[in-house]
C-alpha positions as CSV (number, residue, x, y, z in Angstrom):
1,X,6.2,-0.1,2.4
2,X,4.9,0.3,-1.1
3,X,5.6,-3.1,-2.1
4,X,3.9,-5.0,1.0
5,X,1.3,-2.8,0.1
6,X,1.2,-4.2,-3.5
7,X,2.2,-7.6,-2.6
8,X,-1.3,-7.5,-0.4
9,X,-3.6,-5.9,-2.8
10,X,-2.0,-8.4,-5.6
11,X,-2.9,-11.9,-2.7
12,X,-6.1,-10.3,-2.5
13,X,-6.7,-10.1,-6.4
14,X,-5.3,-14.0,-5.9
15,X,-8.2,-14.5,-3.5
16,X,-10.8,-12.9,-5.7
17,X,-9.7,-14.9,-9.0
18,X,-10.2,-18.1,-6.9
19,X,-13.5,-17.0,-5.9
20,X,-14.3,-16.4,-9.5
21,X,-12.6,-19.6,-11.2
22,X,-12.7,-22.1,-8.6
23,X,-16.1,-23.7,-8.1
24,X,-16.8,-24.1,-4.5
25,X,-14.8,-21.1,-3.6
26,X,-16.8,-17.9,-2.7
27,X,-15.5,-14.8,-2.0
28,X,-18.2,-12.0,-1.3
29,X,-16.5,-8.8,-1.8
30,X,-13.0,-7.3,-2.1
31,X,-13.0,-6.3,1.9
32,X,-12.8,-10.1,2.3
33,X,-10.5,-10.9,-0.1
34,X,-8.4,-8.1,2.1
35,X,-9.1,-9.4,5.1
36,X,-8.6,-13.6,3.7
37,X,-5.1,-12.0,2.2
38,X,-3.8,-10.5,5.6
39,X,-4.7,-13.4,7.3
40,X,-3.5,-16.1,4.8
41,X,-0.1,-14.2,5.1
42,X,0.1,-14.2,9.0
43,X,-1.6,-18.1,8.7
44,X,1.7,-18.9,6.5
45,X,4.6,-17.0,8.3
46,X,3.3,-18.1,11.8
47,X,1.5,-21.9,11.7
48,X,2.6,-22.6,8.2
49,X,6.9,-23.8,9.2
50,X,5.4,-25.3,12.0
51,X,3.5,-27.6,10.3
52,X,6.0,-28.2,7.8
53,X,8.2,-29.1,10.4
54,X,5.7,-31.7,11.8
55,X,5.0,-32.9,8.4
56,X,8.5,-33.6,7.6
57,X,8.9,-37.2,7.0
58,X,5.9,-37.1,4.9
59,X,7.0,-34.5,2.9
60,X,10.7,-35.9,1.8
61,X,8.5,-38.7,0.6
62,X,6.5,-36.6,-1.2
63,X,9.3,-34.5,-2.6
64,X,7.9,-31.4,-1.3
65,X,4.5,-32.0,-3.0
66,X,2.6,-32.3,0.7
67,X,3.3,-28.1,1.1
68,X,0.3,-28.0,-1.5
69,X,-1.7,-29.6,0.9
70,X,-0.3,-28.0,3.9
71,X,-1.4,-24.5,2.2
72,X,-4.8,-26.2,1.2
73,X,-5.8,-27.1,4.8
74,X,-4.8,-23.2,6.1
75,X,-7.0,-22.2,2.8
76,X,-9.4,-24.4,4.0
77,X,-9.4,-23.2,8.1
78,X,-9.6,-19.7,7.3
79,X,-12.5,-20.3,5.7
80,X,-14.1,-21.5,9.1
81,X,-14.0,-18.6,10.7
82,X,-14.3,-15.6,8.2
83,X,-17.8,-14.5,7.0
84,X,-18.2,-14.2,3.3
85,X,-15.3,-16.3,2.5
86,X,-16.6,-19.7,2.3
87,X,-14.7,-23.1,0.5
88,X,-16.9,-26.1,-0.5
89,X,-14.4,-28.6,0.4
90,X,-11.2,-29.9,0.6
91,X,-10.6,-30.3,-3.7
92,X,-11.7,-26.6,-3.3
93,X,-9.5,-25.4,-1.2
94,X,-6.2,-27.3,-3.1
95,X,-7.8,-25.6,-6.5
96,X,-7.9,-22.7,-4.6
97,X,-5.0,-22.4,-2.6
98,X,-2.9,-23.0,-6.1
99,X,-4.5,-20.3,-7.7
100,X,-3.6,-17.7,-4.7
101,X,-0.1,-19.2,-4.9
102,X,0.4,-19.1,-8.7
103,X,-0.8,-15.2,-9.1
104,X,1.2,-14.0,-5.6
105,X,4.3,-15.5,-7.3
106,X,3.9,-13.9,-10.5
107,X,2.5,-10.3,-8.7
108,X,5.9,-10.9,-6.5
109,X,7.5,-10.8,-9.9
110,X,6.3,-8.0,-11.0
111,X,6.7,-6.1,-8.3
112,X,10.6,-6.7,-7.8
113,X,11.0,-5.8,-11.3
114,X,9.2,-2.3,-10.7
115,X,10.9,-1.7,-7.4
């Protein structure tokens, strides 16, 4: 329990990072950056496999590189419906999306070494 707990606060210091480094990303408080982690998370266990499955052609021919842009479109649609959590555009939401993915696998790191 302690480390989905950390695993969540460390996707919603992801979130905030891409608020502050990403141009076009906006993030308005660290409640958001909660609430865009949870869902993010629930976005990528549920609908995220599915697509991958309906993408799958396009992704052997991409070598697995049209997952970044699977996760950038899910970036992208949470940002239609959460207040205070807004993303400019689609090159937004990629820069984005890589910088949530880059600091939850190091944070995931770090927190299998500790536990």
């Amino acid at each position: 329990m302690v480390s989905f707990i950390a695993q969540w606060l460390v996707n919603a210091f992801g979130v905030l990072t891409a608020g502050y480094v990403v141009p076009g990303v906006s993030v308005a408080s660290f409640y958001i950056a909660l609430i865009v982690a949870v869902l993010l998370g629930a976005l990528n266990l549920l609908v995220r496999p599915i697509l991958v499955v309906l993408t799958l052609p396009v992704t052997l021919l991409t070598l697995g590189l049209f997952t970044f842009v699977i996760n950038a479109l899910l970036f992208w649609f949470l940002a239609s419906f959460i207040q205070g959590f807004a993303v400019a555009g689609f090159f937004a939401a990629f820069f984005g999306a890589l910088v949530v993915s880059a600091i939850s696998f190091i944070g995931k790191h770090f927190i299998e070494v500790i536990d």
